[in-house]
C-alpha positions as protocol buffer text, in pm:
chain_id: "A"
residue {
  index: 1
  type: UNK
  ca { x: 457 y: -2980 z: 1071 }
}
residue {
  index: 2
  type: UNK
  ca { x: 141 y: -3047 z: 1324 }
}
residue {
  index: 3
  type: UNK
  ca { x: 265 y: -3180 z: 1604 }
}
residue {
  index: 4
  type: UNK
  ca { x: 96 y: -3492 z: 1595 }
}
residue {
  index: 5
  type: UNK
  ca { x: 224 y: -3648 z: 1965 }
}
residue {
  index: 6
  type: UNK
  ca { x: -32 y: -3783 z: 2230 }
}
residue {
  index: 7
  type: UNK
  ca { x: -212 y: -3537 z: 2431 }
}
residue {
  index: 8
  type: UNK
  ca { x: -469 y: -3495 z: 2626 }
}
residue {
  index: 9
  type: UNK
  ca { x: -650 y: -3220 z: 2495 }
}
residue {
  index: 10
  type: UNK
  ca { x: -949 y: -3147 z: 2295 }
}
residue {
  index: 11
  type: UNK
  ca { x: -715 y: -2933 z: 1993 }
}
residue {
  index: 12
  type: UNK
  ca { x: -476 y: -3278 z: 1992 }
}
residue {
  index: 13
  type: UNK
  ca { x: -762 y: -3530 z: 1989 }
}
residue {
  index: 14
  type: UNK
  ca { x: -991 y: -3338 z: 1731 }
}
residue {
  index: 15
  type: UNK
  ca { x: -631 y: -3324 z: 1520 }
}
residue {
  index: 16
  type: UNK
  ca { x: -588 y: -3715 z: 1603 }
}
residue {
  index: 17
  type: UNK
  ca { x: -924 y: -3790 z: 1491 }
}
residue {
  index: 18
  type: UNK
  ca { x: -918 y: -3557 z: 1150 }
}
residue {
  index: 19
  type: UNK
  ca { x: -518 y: -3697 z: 1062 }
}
residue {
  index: 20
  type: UNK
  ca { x: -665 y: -4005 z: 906 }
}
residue {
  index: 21
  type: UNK
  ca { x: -940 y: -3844 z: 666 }
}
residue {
  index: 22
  type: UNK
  ca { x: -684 y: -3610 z: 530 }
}
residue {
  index: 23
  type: UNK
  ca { x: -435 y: -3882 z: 491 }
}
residue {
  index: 24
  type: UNK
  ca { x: -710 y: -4092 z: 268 }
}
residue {
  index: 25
  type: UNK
  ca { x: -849 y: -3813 z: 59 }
}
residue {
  index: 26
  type: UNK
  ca { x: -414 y: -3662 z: 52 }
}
residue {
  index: 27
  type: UNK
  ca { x: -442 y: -4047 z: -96 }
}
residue {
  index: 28
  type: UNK
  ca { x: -728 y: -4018 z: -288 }
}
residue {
  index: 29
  type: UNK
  ca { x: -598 y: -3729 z: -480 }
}
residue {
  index: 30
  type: UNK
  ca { x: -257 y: -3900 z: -577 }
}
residue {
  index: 31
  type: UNK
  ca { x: -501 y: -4188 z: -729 }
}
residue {
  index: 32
  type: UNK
  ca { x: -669 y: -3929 z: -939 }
}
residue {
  index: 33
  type: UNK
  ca { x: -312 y: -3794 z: -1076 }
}
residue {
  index: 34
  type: UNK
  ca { x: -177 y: -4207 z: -1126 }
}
residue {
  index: 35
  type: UNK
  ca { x: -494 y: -4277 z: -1316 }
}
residue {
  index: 36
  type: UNK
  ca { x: -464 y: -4001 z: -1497 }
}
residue {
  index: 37
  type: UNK
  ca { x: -100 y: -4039 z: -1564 }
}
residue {
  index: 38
  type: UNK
  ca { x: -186 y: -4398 z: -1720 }
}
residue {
  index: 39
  type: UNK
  ca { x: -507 y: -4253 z: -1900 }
}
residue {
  index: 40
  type: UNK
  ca { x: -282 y: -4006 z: -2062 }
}
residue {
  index: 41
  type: UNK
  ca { x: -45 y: -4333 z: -2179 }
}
residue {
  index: 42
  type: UNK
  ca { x: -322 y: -4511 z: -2297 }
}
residue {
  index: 43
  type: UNK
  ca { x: -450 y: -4220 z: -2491 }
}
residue {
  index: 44
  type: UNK
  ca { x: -101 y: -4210 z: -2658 }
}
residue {
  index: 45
  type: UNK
  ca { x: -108 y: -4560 z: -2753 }
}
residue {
  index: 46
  type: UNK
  ca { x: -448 y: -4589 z: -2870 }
}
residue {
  index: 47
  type: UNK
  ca { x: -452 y: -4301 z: -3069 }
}
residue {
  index: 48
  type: UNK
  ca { x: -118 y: -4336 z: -3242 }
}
residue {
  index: 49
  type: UNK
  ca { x: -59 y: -4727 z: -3322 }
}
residue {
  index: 50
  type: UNK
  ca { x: -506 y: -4801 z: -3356 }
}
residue {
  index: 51
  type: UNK
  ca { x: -615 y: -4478 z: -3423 }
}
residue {
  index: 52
  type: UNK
  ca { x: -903 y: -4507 z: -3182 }
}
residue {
  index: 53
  type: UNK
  ca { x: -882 y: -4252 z: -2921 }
}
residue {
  index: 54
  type: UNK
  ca { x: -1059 y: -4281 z: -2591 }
}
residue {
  index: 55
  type: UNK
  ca { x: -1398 y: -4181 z: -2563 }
}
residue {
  index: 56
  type: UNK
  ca { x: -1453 y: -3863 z: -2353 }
}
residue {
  index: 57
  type: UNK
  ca { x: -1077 y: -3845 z: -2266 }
}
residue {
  index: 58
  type: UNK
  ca { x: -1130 y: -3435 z: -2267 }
}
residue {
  index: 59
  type: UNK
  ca { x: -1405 y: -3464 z: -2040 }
}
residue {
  index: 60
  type: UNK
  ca { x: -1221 y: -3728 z: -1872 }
}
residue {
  index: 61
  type: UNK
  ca { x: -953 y: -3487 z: -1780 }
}
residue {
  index: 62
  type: UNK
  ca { x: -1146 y: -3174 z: -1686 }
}
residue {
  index: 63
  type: UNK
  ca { x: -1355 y: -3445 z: -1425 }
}
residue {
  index: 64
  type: UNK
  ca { x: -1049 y: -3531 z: -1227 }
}
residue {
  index: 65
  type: UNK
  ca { x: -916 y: -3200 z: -1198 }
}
residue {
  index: 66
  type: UNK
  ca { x: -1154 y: -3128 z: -896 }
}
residue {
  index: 67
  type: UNK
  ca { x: -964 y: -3450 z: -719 }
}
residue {
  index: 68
  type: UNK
  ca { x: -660 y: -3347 z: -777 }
}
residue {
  index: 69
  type: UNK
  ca { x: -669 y: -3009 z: -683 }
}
residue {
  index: 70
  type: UNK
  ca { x: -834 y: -2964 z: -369 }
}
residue {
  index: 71
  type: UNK
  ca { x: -834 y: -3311 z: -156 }
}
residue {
  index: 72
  type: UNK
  ca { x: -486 y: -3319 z: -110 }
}
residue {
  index: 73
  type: UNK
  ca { x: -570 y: -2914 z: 31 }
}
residue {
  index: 74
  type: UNK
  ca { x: -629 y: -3021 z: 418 }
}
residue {
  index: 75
  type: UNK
  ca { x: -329 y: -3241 z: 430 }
}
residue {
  index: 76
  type: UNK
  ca { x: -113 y: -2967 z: 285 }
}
residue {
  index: 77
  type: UNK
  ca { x: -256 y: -2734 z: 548 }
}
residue {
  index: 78
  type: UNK
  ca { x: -151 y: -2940 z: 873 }
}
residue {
  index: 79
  type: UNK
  ca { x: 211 y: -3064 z: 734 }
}
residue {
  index: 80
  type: UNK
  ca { x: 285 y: -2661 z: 654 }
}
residue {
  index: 81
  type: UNK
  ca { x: 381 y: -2790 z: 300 }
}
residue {
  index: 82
  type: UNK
  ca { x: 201 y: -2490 z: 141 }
}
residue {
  index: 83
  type: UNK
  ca { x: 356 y: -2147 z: 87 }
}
residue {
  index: 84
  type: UNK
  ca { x: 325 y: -1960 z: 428 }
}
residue {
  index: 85
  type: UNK
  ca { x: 487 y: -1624 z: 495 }
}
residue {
  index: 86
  type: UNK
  ca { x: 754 y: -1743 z: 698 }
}
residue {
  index: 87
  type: UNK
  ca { x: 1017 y: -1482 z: 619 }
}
residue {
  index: 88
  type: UNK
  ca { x: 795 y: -1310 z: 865 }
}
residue {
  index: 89
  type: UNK
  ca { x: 672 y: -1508 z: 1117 }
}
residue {
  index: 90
  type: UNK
  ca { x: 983 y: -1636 z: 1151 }
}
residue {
  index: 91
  type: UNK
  ca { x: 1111 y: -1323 z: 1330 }
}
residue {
  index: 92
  type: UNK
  ca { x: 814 y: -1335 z: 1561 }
}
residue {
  index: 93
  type: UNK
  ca { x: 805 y: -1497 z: 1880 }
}
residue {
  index: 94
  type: UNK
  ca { x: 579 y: -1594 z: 2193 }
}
residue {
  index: 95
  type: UNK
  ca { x: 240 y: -1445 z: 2168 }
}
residue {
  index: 96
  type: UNK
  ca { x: 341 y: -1233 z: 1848 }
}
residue {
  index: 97
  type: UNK
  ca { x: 360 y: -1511 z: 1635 }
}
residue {
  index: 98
  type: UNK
  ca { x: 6 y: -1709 z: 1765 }
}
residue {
  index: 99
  type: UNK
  ca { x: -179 y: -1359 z: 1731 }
}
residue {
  index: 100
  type: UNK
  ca { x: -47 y: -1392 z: 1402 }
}
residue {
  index: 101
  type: UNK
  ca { x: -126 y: -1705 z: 1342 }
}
residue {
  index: 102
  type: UNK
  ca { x: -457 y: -1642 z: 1523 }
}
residue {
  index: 103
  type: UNK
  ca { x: -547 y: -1394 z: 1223 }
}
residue {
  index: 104
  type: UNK
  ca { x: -365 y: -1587 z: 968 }
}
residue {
  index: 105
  type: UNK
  ca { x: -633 y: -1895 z: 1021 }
}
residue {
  index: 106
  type: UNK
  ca { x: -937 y: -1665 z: 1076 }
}
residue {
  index: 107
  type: UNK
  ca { x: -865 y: -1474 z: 684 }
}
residue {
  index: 108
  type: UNK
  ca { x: -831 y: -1815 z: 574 }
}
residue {
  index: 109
  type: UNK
  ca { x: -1143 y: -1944 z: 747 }
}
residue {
  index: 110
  type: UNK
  ca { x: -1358 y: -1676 z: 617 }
}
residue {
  index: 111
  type: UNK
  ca { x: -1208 y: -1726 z: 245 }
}
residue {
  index: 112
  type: UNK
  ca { x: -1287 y: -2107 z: 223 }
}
residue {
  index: 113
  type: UNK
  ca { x: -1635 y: -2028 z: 424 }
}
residue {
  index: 114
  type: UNK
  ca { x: -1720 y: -1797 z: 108 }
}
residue {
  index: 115
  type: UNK
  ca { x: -1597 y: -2109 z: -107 }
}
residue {
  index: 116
  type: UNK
  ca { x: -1799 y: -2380 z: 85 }
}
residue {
  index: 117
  type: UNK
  ca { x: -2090 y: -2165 z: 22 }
}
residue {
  index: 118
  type: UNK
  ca { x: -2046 y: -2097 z: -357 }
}
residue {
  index: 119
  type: UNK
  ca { x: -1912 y: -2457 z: -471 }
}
residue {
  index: 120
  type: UNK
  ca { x: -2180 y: -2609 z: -287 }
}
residue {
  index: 121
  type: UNK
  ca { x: -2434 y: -2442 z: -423 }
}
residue {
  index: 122
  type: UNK
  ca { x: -2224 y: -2475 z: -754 }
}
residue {
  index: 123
  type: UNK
  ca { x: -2235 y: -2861 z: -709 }
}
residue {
  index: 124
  type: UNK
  ca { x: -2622 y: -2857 z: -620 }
}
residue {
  index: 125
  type: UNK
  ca { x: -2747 y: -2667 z: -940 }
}
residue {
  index: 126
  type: UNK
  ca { x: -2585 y: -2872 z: -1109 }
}
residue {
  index: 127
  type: UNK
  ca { x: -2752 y: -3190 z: -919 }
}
residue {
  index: 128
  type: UNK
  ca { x: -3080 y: -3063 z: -1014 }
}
residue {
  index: 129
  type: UNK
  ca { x: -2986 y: -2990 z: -1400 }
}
residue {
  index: 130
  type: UNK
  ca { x: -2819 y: -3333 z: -1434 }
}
residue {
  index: 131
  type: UNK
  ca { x: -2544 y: -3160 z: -1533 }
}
residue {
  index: 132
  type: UNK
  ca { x: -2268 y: -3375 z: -1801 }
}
residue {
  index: 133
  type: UNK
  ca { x: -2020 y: -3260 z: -2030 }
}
residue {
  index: 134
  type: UNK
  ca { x: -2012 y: -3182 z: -2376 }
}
residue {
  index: 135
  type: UNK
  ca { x: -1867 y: -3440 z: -2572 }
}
residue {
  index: 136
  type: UNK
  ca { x: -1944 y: -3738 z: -2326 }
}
residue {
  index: 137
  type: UNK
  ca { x: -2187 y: -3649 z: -2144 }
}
residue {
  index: 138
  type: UNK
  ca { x: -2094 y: -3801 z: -1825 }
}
residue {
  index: 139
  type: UNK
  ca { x: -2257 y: -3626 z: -1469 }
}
residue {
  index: 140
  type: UNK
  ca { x: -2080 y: -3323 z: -1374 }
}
residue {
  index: 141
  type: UNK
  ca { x: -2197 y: -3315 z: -1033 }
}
residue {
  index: 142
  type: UNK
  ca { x: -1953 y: -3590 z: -833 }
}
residue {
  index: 143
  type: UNK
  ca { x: -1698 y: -3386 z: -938 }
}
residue {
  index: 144
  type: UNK
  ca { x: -1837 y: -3038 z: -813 }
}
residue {
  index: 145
  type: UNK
  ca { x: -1956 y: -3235 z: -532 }
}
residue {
  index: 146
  type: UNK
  ca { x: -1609 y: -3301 z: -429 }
}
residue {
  index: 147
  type: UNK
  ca { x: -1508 y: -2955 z: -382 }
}
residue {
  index: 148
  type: UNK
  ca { x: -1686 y: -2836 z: -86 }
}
residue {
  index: 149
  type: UNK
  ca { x: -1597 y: -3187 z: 50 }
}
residue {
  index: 150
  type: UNK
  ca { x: -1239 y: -3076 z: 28 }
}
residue {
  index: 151
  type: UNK
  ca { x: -1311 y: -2727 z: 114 }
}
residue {
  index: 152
  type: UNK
  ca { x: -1494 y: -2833 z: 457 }
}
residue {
  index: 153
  type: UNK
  ca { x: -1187 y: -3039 z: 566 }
}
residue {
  index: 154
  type: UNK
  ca { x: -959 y: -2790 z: 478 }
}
residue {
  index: 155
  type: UNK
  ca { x: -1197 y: -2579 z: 712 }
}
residue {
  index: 156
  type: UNK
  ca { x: -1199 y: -2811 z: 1001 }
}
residue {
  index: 157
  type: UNK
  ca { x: -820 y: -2834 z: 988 }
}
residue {
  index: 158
  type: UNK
  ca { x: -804 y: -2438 z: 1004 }
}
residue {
  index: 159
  type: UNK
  ca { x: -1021 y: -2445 z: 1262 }
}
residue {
  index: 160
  type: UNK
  ca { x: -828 y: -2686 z: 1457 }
}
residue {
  index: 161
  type: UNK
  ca { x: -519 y: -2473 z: 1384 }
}
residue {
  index: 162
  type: UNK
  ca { x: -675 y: -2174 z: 1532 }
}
residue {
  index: 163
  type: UNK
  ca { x: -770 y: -2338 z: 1860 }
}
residue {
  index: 164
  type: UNK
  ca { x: -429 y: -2458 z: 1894 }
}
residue {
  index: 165
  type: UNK
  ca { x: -275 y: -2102 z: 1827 }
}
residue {
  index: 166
  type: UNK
  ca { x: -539 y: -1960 z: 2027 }
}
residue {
  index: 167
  type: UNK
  ca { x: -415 y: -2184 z: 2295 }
}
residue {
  index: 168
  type: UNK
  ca { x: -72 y: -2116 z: 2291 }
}
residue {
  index: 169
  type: UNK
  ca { x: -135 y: -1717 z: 2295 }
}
residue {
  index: 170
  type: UNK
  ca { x: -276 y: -1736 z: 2651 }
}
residue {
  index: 171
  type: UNK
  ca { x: -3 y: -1963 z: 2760 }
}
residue {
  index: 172
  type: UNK
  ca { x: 306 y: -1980 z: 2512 }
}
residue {
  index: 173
  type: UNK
  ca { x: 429 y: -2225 z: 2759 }
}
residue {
  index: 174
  type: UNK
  ca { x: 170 y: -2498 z: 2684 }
}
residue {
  index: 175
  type: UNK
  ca { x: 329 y: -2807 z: 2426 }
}
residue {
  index: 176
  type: UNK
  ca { x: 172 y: -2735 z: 2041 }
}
residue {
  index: 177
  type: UNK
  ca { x: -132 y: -2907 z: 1977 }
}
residue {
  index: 178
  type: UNK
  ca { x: -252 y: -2879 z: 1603 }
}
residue {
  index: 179
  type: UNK
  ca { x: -48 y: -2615 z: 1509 }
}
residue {
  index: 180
  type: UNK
  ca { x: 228 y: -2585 z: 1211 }
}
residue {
  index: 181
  type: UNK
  ca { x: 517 y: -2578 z: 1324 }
}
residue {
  index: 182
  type: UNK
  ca { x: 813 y: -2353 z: 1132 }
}
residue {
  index: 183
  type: UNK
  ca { x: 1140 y: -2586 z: 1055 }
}
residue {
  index: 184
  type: UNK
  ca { x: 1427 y: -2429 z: 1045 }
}
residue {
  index: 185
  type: UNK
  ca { x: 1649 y: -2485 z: 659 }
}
residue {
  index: 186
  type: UNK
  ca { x: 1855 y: -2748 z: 812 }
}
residue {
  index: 187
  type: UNK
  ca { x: 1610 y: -2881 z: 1044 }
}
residue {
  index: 188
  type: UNK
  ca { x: 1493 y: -2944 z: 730 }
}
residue {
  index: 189
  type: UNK
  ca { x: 1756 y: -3079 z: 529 }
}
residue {
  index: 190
  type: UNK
  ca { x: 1848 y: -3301 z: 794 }
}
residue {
  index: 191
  type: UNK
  ca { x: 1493 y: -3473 z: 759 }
}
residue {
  index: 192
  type: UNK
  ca { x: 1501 y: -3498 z: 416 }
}
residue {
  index: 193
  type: UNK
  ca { x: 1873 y: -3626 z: 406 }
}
residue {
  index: 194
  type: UNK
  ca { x: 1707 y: -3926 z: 652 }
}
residue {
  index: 195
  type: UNK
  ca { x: 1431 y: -3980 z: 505 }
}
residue {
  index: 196
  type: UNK
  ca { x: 1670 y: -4071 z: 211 }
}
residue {
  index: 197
  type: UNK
  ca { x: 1877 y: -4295 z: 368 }
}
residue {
  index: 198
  type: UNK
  ca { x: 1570 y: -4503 z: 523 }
}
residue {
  index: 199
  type: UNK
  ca { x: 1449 y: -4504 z: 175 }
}
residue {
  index: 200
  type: UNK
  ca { x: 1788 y: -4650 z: 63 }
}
residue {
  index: 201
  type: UNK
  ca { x: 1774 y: -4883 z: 393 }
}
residue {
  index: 202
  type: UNK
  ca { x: 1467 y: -5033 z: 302 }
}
């Protein structure tokens, strides 16, 4: 996970100051997959007791998936909940592992850069077509629009993530600051077996 601890430096307080717009678009996203979760029920009902299905539900659908998929992206990226290659880093060490890192966040920069560029310019034809779907015919572009909204966070947090590892490979010495941090199996069991029981507590 990032550490997320007071500090004093600029990597910790640009992470402090991004946290909270990953955490509401991370929340965002979970809307999109509860509304559509209770769009899907109501789609049930309608169609099988009234037989009167929801207009647009289709286009409905394909509409959210641009929520769902990619807002949640930055958040992933600074709790290290996405798939990393960790059976290798983890046998690195010191300044090994940040010059890893280093080039780990710089691919991944240049990949989403590349995206940024293409979905915006995706989101902005379709602007000036006024874009909708077929059967519906609702606008097309809020949802391409929020791609390379997603796509720049997720960039910012990489590129907070590569100061920080760039940090730590002059001095390994220096406290983490916007980095993920590898858990160990029962470092994280141990969380998860607590975070059950204050779930049960409360």
């Amino acid at each position: 996970m990032t550490d997320l601890s007071p500090r004093r430096g600029p990597v910790a307080r640009a992470d402090r100051l991004l946290a909270p717009v990953e955490d509401a678009t991370n929340f965002i996203a979970a809307l999109f997959i509860f509304a559509l979760m209770c769009l899907g029920i109501a789609q049930i009902v309608l169609r099988t007791l009234f037989d009167a299905p929801i207009t647009g539900y289709v286009d409905l659908v394909e509409l959210s998936m641009g929520g769902m998929a990619f807002l949640g992206a930055a958040y992933t990226q600074r709790m290290g909940a996405h798939i990393r290659m960790e059976l290798l880093l983890g046998k690195l060490h010191g300044r090994a592992l940040w010059g890893a890192e280093i080039i780990g966040a710089l691919i991944g920069m240049a990949i989403i850069g590349v995206l940024i560029w293409y979905s915006g310019a995706h989101f902005w034809r379709s602007f000036q077509l006024g874009d909708t779907s077929i059967d519906a015919e609702f606008p097309v572009w809020p949802s391409k629009l929020i791609v390379p909204v997603a796509f720049s966070l997720w960039f910012l947090r990489l590129t907070i993530q590569l100061a920080g590892s760039m940090r730590l490979f002059i001095d390994p010495s220096c406290p983490p600051e916007g980095v993920t941090l590898m858990k160990h199996a029962a470092d994280i069991a141990r969380d998860e077996a607590q975070d059950a029981l204050d779930t049960k507590e409360t």
